[in-house]
C-alpha positions as CSV (number, residue, x, y, z in Angstrom):
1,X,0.0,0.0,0.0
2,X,2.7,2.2,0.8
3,X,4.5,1.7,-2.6
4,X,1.1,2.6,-4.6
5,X,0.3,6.2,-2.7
6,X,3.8,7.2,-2.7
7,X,3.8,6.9,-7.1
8,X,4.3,9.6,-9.0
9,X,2.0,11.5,-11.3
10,X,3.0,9.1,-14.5
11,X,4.4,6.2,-12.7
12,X,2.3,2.8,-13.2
13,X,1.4,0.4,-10.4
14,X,4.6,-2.6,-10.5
15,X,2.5,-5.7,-11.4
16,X,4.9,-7.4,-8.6
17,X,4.3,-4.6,-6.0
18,X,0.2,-5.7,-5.7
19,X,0.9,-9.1,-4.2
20,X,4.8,-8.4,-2.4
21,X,4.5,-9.7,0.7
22,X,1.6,-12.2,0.3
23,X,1.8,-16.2,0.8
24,X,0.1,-18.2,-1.4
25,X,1.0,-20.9,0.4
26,X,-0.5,-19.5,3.4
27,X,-4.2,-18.9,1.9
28,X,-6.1,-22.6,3.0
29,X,-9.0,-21.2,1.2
30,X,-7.0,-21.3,-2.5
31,X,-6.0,-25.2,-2.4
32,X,-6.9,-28.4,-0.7
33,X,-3.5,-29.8,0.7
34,X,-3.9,-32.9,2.3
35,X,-2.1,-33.9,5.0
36,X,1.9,-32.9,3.6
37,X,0.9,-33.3,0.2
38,X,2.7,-30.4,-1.9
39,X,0.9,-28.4,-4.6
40,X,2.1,-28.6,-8.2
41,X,4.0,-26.3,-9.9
42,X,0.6,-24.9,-12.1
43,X,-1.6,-25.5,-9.0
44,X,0.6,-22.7,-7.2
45,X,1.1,-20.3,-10.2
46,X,-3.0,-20.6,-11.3
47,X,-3.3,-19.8,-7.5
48,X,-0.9,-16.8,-7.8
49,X,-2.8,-15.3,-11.0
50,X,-6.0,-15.8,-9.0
51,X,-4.1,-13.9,-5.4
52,X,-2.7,-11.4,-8.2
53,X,-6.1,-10.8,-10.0
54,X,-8.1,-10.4,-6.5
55,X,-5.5,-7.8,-5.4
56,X,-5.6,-6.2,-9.1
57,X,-9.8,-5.9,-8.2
58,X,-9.1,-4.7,-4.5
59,X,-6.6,-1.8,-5.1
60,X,-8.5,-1.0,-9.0
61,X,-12.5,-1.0,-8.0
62,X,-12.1,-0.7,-4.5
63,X,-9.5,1.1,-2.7
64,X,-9.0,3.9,-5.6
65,X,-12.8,5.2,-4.9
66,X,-12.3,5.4,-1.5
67,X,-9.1,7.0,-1.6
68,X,-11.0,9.4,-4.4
69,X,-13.8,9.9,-1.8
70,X,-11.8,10.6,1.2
71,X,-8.9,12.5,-0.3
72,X,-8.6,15.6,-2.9
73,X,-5.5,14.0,-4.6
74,X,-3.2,16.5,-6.6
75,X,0.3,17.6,-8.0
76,X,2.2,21.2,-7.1
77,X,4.0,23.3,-8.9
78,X,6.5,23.0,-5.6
79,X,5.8,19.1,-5.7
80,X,7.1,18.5,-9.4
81,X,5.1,15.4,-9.9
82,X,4.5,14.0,-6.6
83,X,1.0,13.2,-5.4
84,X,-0.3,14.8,-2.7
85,X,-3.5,13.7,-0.9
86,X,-5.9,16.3,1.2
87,X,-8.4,15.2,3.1
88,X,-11.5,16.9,1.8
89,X,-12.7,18.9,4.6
90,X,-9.0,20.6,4.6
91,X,-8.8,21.0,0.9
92,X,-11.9,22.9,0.9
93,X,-10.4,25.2,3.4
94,X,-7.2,25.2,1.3
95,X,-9.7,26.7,-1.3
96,X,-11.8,28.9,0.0
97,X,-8.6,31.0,1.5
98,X,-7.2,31.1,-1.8
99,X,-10.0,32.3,-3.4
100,X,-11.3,34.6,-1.1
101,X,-7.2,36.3,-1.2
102,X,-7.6,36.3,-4.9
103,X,-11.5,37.9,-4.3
104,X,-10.2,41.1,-2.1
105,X,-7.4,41.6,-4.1
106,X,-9.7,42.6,-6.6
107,X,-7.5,40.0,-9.3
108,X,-10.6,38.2,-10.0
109,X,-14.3,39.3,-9.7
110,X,-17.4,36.9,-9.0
111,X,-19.7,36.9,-12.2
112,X,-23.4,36.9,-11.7
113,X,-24.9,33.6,-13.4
């Protein structure tokens, strides 16, 4: 998790990087071992593809719209192209300030709709 909100503006997701850390081996509910009977080579890597595809889901459908929810997520000029994330009560804050300095400085003007 830490690898994927510390990429870069342009920088993909590493394939790898969604299931570092993760036991196959260790998930009873992918395989039926019996006893000390040892999966099979394609028994382990159609179970990695599976753990791989899940995690793919998870971070893609499920963890991005919460983070999208939660977080204003954005680049600075100061930042180059590093991500930052604000929670959305403080970018709103972030916002209004701005605007209201750009308001009373008289730089911009509110436009009747």
């Amino acid at each position: 998790m830490t690898v994927y909100l510390n990429l870069r503006r342009a920088e993909a997701f590493p394939e790898k990087a969604i299931v570092s850390g993760i036991r196959v081996l260790d998930m009873k509910w992918l395989h039926s071992q019996q006893g000390g009977i040892k999966l099979s080579r394609t028994d382990h890597e159609s179970a990695t593809v599976l753990v791989r595809n899940i995690m793919r889901w998870l971070y893609y459908h499920f963890i991005n719209p919460i983070l999208r929810s939660t977080f204003y997520i954005t680049e600075t000029e100061f930042s180059g192209t590093r991500v930052l994330y604000y929670r959305r009560p403080v970018w709103m804050r972030i916002r209004n300030a701005s605007l209201d300095m750009l308001l009373s400085k008289e730089q911009y003007r509110e436009m009747s709709s």
